[in-house]
C-alpha positions as CSV (number, residue, x, y, z in Angstrom):
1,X,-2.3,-91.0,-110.8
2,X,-5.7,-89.3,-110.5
3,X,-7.2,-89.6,-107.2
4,X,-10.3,-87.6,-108.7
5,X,-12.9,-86.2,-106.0
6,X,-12.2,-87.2,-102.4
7,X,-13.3,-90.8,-102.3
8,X,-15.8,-89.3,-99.1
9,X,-17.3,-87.5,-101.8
10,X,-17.9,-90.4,-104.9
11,X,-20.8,-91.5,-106.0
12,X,-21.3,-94.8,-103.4
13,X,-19.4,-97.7,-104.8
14,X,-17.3,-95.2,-107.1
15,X,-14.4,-95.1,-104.7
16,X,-13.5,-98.9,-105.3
17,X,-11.8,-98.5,-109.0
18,X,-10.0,-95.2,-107.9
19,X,-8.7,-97.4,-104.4
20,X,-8.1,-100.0,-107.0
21,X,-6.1,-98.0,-109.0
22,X,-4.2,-96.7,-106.1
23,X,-3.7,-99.7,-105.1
24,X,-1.9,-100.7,-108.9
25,X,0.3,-97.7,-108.3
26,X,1.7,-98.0,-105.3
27,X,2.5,-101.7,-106.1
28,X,4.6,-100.5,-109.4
29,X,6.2,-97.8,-107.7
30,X,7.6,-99.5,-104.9
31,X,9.2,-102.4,-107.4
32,X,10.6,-99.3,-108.7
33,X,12.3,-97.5,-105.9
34,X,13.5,-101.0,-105.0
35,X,15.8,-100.5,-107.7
36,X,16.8,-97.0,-107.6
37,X,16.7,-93.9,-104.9
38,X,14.4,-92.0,-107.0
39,X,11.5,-92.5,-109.2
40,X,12.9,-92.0,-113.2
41,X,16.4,-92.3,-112.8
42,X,19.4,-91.8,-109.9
43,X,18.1,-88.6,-108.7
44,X,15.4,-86.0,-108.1
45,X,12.9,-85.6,-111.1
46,X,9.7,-83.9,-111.8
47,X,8.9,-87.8,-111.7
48,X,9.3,-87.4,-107.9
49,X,7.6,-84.5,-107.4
50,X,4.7,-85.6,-109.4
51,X,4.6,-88.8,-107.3
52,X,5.1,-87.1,-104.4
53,X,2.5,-84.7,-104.8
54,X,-0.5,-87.6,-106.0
55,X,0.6,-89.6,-102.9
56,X,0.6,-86.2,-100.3
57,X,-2.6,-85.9,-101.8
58,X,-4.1,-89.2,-101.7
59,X,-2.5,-89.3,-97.8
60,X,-4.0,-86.0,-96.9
61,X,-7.0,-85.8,-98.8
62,X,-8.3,-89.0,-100.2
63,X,-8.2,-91.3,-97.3
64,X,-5.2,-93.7,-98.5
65,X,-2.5,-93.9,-96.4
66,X,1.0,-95.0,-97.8
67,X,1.0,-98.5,-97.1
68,X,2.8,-101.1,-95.0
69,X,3.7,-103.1,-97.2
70,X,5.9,-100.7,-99.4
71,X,8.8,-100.2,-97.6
72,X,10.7,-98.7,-100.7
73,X,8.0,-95.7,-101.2
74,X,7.8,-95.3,-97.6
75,X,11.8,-94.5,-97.6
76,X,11.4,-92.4,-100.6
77,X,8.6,-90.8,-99.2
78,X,10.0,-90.0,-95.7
79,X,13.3,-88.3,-98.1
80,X,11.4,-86.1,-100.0
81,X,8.8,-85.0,-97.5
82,X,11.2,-82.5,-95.1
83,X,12.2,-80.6,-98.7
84,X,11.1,-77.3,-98.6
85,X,8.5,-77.9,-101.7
86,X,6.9,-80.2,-100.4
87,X,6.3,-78.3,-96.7
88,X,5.2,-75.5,-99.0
């Protein structure tokens, strides 16, 4: 996931294939935790705390708010966000 510059920040129109892109991402990752608790396997991974990270960032940062319509990576997301990495 690259989120590249804050999409307040693009070049005007660039922000559409990175929101696109975002878009793709959150869509796969939810199927994904569908199917499992964590991202790569049955339990915490640097696969989480990359995701976790790209998402913090694209929440905080970017202007794209975890969606609605993913209930799965909002669950995941909610269960990794009171770890003490991520607070740090």
């Amino acid at each position: 996931m690259d989120w590249g510059p804050p999409l307040g920040r693009m070049v005007p129109g660039a922000e559409v294939p990175f929101r696109e892109g975002a878009l793709r991402f959150v869509k796969r990752l939810d199927a994904q935790l569908a199917e499992r608790e964590f991202v790569a396997c049955n339990r915490f991974s640097m696969a989480d705390i990359f995701g976790f990270g790209a998402l913090d960032y694209g929440r905080r940062f970017a202007g794209f708010p975890l969606p609605d319509d993913a209930p799965h990576q909002r669950r995941w997301f909610a269960a990794i966000a009171p770890r003490p990495s991520a607070l740090a």
